[in-house]
N, C-alpha and C positions, 0 to 999 in steps of 0.2 A: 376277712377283715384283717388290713394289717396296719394297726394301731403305730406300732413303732419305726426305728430305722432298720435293726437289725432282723434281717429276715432270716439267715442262717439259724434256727435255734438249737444250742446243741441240748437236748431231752434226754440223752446222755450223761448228762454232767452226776455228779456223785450230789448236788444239793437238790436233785427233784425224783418226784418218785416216777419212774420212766411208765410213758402212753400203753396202754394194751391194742389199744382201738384207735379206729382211725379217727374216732368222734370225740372222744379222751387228749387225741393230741391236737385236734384243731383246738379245743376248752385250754389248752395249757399254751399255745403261740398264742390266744386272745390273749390268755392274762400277762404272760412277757411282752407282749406291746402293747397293752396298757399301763403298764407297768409302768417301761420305759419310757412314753410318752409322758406321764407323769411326773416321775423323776426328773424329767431334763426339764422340765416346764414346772414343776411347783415346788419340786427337788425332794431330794429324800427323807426327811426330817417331818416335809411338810403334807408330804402321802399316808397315807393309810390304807391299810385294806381293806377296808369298806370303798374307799375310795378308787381300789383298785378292779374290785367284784364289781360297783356299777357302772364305769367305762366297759368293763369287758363284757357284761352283760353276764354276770355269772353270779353264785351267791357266796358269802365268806367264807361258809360252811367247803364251799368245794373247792377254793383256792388252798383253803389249810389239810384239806384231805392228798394235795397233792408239793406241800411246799410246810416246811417246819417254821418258819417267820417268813418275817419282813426281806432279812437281810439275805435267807436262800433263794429269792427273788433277783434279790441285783448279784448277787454270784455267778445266779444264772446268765442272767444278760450280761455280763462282764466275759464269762468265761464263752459266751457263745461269739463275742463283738472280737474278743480275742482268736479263739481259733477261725472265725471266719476272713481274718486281715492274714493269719499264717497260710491258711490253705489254699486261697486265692492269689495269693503273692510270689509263689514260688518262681512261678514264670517269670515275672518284670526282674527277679534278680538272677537268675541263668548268666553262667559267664557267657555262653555264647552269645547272648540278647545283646553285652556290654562288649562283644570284643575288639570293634572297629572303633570304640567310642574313646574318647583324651580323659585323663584326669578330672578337667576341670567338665569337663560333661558329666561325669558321674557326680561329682558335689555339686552341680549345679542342680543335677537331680535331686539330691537327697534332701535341697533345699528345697528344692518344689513339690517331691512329696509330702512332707509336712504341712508344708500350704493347702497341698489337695486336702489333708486330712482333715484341717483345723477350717477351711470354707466347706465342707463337706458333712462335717462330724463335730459341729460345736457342741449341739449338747450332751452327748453322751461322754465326749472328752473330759468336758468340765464336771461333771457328774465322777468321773472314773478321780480329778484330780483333788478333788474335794473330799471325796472318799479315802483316799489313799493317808490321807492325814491321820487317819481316826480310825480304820477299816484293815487290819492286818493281811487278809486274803487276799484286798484287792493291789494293796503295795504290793505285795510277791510276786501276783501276777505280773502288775504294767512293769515290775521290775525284770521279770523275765520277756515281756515284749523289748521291752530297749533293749537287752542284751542282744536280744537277737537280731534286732532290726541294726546294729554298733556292728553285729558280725557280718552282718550282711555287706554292707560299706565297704567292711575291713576289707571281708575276699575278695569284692570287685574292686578296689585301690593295688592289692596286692602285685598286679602286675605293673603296676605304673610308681615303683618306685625312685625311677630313673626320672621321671618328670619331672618331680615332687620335689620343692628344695625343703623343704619340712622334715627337720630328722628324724620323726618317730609317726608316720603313718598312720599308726593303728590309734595314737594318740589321741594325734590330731584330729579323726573320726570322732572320738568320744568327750572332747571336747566339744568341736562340733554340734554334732546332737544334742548333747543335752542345753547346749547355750540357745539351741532351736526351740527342743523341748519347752524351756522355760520362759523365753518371749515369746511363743504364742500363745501355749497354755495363760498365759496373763494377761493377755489380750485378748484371747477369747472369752473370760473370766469377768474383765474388765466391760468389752460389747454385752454379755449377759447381764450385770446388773447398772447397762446404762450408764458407766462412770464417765465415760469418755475418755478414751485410750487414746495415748499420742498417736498409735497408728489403727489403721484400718486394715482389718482380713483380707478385706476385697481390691486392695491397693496393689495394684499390679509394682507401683513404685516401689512400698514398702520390702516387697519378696527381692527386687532388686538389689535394693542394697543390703538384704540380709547374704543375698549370695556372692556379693563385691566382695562384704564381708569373709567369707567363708572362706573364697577365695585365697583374701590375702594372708589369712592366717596359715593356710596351706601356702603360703610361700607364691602364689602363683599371679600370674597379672590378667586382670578383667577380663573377662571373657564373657561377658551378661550381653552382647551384642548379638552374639552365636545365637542364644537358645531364646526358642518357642514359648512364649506364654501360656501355662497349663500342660505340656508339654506330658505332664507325668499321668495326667487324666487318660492319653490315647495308648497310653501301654496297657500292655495286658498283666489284668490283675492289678491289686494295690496291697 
């Protein structure tokens, strides 16, 4: 049974008490996606663990024999959604994957990964940004995911700075991002409680012009003509 999105689960993590058996760690994957299907659909606030025992088919008594609260629940699925996006992603960012590729291809990417992530992975996203308000662990964490996904960019920008009329590169990158970060996250945000967001996830246009965007802020001229819609889906790894 795999209740949730995140199928990675790290059992490892310091907030669970780690499986002996193999019967022990299928009883602990139920209850992290139950969990997490809960949370992204009723949210966290409004879970409980009772409510999390009778999706997974388990009793209270045995989710607390293996989990100290509520919250070493979503630590776990945070820190498993996190190392799973690090471990599997190494690949699509290889200089060599990037080396035949222009400037404006790599930002064009980094725009379209985001998109893959945000039609992909709404609700645990919004889960993680909702959290991160009020939830110390989990800020640290998605704070160390950006940095690293900002270094990532960096390195593959680093050879094209002759391209770039953008004086500072590495800046630029971190502007970038986070200006991504935080239009879709609010967009996604927004589709979740039915506001009606000006744009649409699924708007092949809206990705468009965020990467027109992107673009001309790095100094460079449109180039959205070039690139493959979803593009970033058929690489290996995310």
């Amino acid at each position: 049974m795999n209740l949730g999105q995140t199928t990675k689960w790290n059992l490892d993590s310091k907030w669970v008490v780690p499986p002996q058996q193999a019967r022990s760690r299928k009883t602990l994957e139920d209850i992290l996606g139950a969990a997490e299907k809960l949370f992204t659909a009723k949210g966290y606030e409004n879970t409980a663990i009772s409510d999390i025992g009778t999706l997974a088919g388990v009793s209270t008594g045995s989710i607390y024999s293996r989990f100290a609260d509520k919250d070493s629940i979503l630590q776990v699925i945070h820190d498993s959604f996190s190392k799973a996006l690090t471990d599997t992603s190494a690949d699509a960012f290889s200089l060599e994957e990037w080396r035949n590729h222009s400037a404006a291809e790599i930002i064009m990417a980094m725009v379209d990964r985001f998109f893959f992530a945000y039609r992909n992975y709404p609700g645990i996203l919004c889960l993680i940004e909702r959290q991160r308000l009020v939830n110390p662990a989990v800020d640290e964490r998605a704070r160390k995911w950006n940095n690293l996904s900002i270094a990532r960019f960096q390195s593959l920008l680093t050879g094209h700075a002759d391209e770039i009329p953008h004086p500072d590169t590495d800046h630029a990158v971190t502007v970038v991002h986070y200006l991504l970060h935080q239009t879709l996250a609010m967009t996604a945000l927004f589709e979740q409680e039915k506001a009606s967001p000006p744009f649409r996830l699924a708007d092949d246009r809206f990705e468009r012009d965020m990467m027109q965007m992107a673009l001309r802020f790095f100094g460079l001229p449109d180039d959205t003509g070039t690139w493959t819609p979803h593009a970033w889906q058929r690489l290996i790894g995310w």
